[in-house]
N, C-alpha and C positions, 0 to 999 in steps of 0.2 A: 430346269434350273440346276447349276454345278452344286454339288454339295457341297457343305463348309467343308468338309477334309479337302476336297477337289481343288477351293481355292484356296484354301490354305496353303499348300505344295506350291500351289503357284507363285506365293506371295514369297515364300521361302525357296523360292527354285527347285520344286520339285522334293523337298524334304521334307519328310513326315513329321509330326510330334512326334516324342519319344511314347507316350502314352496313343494309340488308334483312337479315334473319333468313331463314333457307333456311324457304319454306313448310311443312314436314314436324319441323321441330325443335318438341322438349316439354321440359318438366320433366323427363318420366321419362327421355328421351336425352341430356340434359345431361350431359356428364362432371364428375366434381366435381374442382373446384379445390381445394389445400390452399396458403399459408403466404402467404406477404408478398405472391408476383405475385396470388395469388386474390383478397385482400382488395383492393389496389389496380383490380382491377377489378371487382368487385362496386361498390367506393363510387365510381369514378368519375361524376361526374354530370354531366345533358343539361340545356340549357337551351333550349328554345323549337324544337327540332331541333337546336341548331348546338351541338357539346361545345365544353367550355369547358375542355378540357384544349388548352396547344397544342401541338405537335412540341415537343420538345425539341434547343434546339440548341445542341450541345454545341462547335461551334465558337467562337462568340458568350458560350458562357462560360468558355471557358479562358481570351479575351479579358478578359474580368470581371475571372477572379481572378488573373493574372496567369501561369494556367500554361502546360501544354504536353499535348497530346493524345498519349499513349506509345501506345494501341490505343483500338480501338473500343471506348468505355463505362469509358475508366480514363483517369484526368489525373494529373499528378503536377505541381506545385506545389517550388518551391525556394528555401529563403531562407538567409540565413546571420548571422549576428551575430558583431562581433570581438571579441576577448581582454576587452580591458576594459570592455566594458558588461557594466555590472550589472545585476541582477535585487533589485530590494528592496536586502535589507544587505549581498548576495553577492555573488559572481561566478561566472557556473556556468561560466565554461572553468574556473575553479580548483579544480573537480571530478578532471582530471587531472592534479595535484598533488599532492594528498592521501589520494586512493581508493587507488595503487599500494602504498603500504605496507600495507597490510592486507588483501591479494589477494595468494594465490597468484604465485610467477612464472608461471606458462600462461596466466595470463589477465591481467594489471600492465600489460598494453601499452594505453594509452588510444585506439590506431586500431582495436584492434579492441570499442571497447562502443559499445551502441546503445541509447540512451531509446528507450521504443515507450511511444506511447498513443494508443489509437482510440477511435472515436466510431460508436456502433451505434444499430442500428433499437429499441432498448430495453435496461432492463436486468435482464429475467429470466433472461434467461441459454440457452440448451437448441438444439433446431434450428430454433426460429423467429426469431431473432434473429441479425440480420445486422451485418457490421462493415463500413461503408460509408467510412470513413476509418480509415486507418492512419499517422498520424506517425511518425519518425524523427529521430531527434538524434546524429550524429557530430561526433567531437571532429576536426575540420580547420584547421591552419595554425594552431594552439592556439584557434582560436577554436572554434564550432560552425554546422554545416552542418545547416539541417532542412529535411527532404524529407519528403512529403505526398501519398500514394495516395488520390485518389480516385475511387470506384465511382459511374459514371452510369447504366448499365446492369443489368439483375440477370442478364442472359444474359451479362455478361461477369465474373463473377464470377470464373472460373476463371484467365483474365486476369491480372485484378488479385492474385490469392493467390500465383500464381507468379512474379510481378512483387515481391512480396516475399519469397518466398522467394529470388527470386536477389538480393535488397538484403541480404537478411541472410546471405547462405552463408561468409561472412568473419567472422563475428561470434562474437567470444569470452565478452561479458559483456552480458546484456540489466541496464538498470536502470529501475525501473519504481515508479508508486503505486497499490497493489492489482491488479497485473498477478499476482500468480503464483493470483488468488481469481477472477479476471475476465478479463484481457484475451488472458493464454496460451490458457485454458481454450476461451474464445471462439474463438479463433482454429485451434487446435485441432481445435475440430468443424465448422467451415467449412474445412477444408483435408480430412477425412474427407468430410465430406459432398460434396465438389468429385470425390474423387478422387484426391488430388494428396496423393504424401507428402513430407513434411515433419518435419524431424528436428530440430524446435526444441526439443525434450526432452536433445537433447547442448550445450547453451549455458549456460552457465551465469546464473544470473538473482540480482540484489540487489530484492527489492522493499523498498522504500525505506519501506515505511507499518511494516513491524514493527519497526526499531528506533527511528522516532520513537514510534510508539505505547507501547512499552519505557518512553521518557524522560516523556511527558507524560501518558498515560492517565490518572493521579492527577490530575494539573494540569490540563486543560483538560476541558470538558463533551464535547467529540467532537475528531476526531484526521480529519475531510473536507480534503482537498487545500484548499479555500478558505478554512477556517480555520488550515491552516497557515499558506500564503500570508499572511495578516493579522497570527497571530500571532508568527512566527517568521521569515517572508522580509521582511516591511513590503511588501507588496506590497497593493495593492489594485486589483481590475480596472475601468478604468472602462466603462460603456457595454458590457459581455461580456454575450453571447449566453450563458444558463446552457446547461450541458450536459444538462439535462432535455425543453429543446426543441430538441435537436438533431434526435431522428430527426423530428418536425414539419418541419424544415427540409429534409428528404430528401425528405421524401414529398410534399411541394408541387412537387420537381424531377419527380420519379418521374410522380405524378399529373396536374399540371395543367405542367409546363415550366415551372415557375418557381423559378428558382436563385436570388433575391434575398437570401435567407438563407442559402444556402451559405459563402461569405467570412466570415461572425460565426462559423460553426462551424469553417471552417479555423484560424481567427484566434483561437478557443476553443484547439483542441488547441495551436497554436503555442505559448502561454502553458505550457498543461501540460505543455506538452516542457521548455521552459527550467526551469519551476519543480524539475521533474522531477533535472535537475542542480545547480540552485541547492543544493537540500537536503541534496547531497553534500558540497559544503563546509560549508553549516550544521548538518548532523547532526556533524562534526568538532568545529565550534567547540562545541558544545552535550557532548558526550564529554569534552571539554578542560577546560570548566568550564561544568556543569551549571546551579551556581544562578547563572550570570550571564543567565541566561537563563528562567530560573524553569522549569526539568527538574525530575526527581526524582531524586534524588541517589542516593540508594539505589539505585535500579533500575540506574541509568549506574554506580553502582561493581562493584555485581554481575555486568553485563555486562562490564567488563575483568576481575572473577574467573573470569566464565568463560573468560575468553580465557586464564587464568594469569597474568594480571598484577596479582599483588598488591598490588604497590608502588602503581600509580597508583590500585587502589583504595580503599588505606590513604588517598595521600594526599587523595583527596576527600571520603573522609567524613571528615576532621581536618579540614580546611578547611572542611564544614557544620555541624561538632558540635553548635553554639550549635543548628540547628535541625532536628536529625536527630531520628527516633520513637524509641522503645523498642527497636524489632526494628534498627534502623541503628544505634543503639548498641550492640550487641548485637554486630552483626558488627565494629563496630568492635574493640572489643576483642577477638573473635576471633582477628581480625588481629593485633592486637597480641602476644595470648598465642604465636602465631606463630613470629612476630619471636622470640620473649622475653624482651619490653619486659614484665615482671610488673608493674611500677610503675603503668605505663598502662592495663593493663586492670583491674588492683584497682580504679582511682578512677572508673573507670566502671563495673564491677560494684558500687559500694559505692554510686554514687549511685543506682542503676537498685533495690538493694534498699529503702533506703532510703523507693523507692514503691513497693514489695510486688513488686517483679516477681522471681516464682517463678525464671527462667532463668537472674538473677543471683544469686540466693541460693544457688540450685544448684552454681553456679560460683565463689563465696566458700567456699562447704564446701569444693569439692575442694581450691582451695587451700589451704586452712588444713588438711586431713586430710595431702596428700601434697607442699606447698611449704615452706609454714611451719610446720608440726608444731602446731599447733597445737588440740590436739584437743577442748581442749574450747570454746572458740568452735568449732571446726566442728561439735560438735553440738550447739548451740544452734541456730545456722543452720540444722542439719537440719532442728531440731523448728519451725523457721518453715513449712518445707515443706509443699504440700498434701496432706492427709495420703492414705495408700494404702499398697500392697505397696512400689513404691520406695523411699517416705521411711522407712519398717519397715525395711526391710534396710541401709538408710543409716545409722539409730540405731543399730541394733544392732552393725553392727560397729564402729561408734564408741565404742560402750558397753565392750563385749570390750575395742577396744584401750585404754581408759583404766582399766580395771580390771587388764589385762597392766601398765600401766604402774605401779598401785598409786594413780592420781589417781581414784577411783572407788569409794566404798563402799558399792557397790549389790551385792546380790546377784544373781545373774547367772539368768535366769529359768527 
């Protein structure tokens, strides 16, 4: 059988690796490679003899991007932004303004929350997929301080994970978009797979994508970080590296020493961090009043019912009436009946029947059986009802009682 050098030369016309293969090495003594380091050297490729990969030098590019070499194969990157620059329509320091009233006091102190959003080798998710940037967003001197891990090495992995793990061991409140579906989870199994424990399960986390998603899911065709950014922060990215060629921009570092597209991807997450707190004040304003911002109103009053707060969800859906559904009027006047504003919720149960809708006819019976005495409008109403066991047991005891009362000259069945 030829040797792997043997047909190696062959495959390459007769040219050697730059590096001799041990004479006695095969196919069948090859050890198999698995995951990111395998692939990267399986696909590195030779040109003419001379690889066309070159050293990587990672001094030359902390110079680049501005950072600073913390260990061998981990850079860390620091930038900071003051109080009042804005983000689009916002201000993300005014994040720690607004957030504290609706946090717990354990966690209401704004030195202790951390935006996190990384940038990985893909996004399937599982043990092949590595998270090669780690940003960071603290709230400092009211402004915001971001700081930026990243992994040149895959043998310093370990490194880098501990390296934030002690960034974050102070951390009361992670806030995040699609972090509690992706970026923990990730994180997670590269800190398992490393070794290294890691008790980012006691932290508390806001990801930020489920209560915008709450407000606009009806309203907008998708709820992606860059459609929010357009739609709701006015921000639009010029010249941004998408975050789909990020891990391409690794693997040309990793592969061939070429960092030229690193900086668009730090310079990617940077954005995501800001946008990241931006959203904190903008999810307020959008809570505060929904349709000035074309929310769904419904959803955002729902959400302060479930908080218990009736009143501000009363007053939001009164303030959209003119364009609330059927089911939003619906709870409107739940509310109301509440209250017991009766007035109010009759004139919306009476218009809501008016267009056949079963729930308020329902609801005009009741009142006219046990508000307004009124019984025989309430079984009429009844008999609008779809018919079935319910609306049977609705007449009838309607019937009963207007016959107890002598208004009733049916005989009783």
């Amino acid at each position: 059988m030829a040797s792997l050098q043997e047909r190696f030369r062959r495959v390459r016309g007769g040219v050697s690796p730059t590096v001799p293969l041990p004479a006695d090495s095969s196919a069948e003594t090859s050890p198999p490679m698995d995951g990111l380091a395998a692939r990267l050297r399986r696909l590195a490729p030779l040109r003419a003899g001379v690889p066309t990969r070159r050293e990587p030098d990672e001094h030359a590019l902390a110079d680049r991007l501005g950072a600073e070499i913390i260990a061998p194969g981990v850079l860390l990157l620091t930038r900071s932004r003051p109080p009042a620059e804005r983000h689009g329509r916002f201000r993300p320091a005014d994040a720690a303004k607004v957030l504290p009233a609706l946090l717990p006091d354990a966690i209401a102190d704004p030195g202790g929350w951390a935006m996190l959003d990384t940038e990985t080798s893909g996004l399937a998710g599982g043990t092949g997929t590595w998270a090669f940037v780690c940003g960071l967003a603290r709230f400092q001197d009211d402004g915001l301080l971001l700081r930026q891990y990243l992994l040149t090495r895959l043998d310093a992995e370990s490194v880098f994970l501990a390296r934030l793990a002690a960034e974050l061991a102070d951390a009361t409140l992670l806030l995040s978009y699609n972090g509690k579906s992706f970026d923990l989870p990730l994180l997670a199994t590269r800190f398992r797979l490393c070794g290294i424990a890691w008790d980012g399960e006691r932290i508390a986390h806001l990801d930020l994508l489920h209560p915008l998603r709450r407000a606009f899911a009806r309203r907008w065709p998708d709820c992606r970080l860059g459609s929010v950014e357009t739609r709701l922060l006015g921000v639009r990215r010029g010249g941004d590296l998408p975050g789909a060629e990020a891990p391409a921009a690794w693997l040309d570092w990793l592969r061939r020493g070429d960092g030229g597209r690193l900086g668009a991807v730090l310079r990617h997450n940077r954005v995501d961090l800001v946008s990241v707190a931006a959203l904190v004040p903008a999810l307020a304003a959008v809570q505060r009043d929904p349709g000035a911002y074309g929310a769904d109103t419904g959803a955002v009053a729902r959400h302060w019912l479930g908080r218990g707060d009736a009143t501000r969800a009363l007053a939001l859906l009164d303030q959209a009436r003119a364009t609330l559904d059927p089911s939003e009027r619906l709870l409107l006047a739940s509310l109301y009946r509440r209250r017991g504003e009766w007035s109010q919720a009759r004139e919306l149960w009476q218009r809501l029947a008016a267009d056949g809708e079963p729930a308020a006819i329902e609801a005009l019976a009741k009142y006219h059986e046990y508000r307004d005495v009124d019984l025989t409008y309430a079984l009429a109403l009844a008999q609008q009802l779809p018919a079935g066991p319910a609306q049977q047991r609705r007449c009838l005891r309607l019937q009963r009682k207007l016959r107890a009362a002598g208004s009733l000259n049916v005989p009783a069945p």
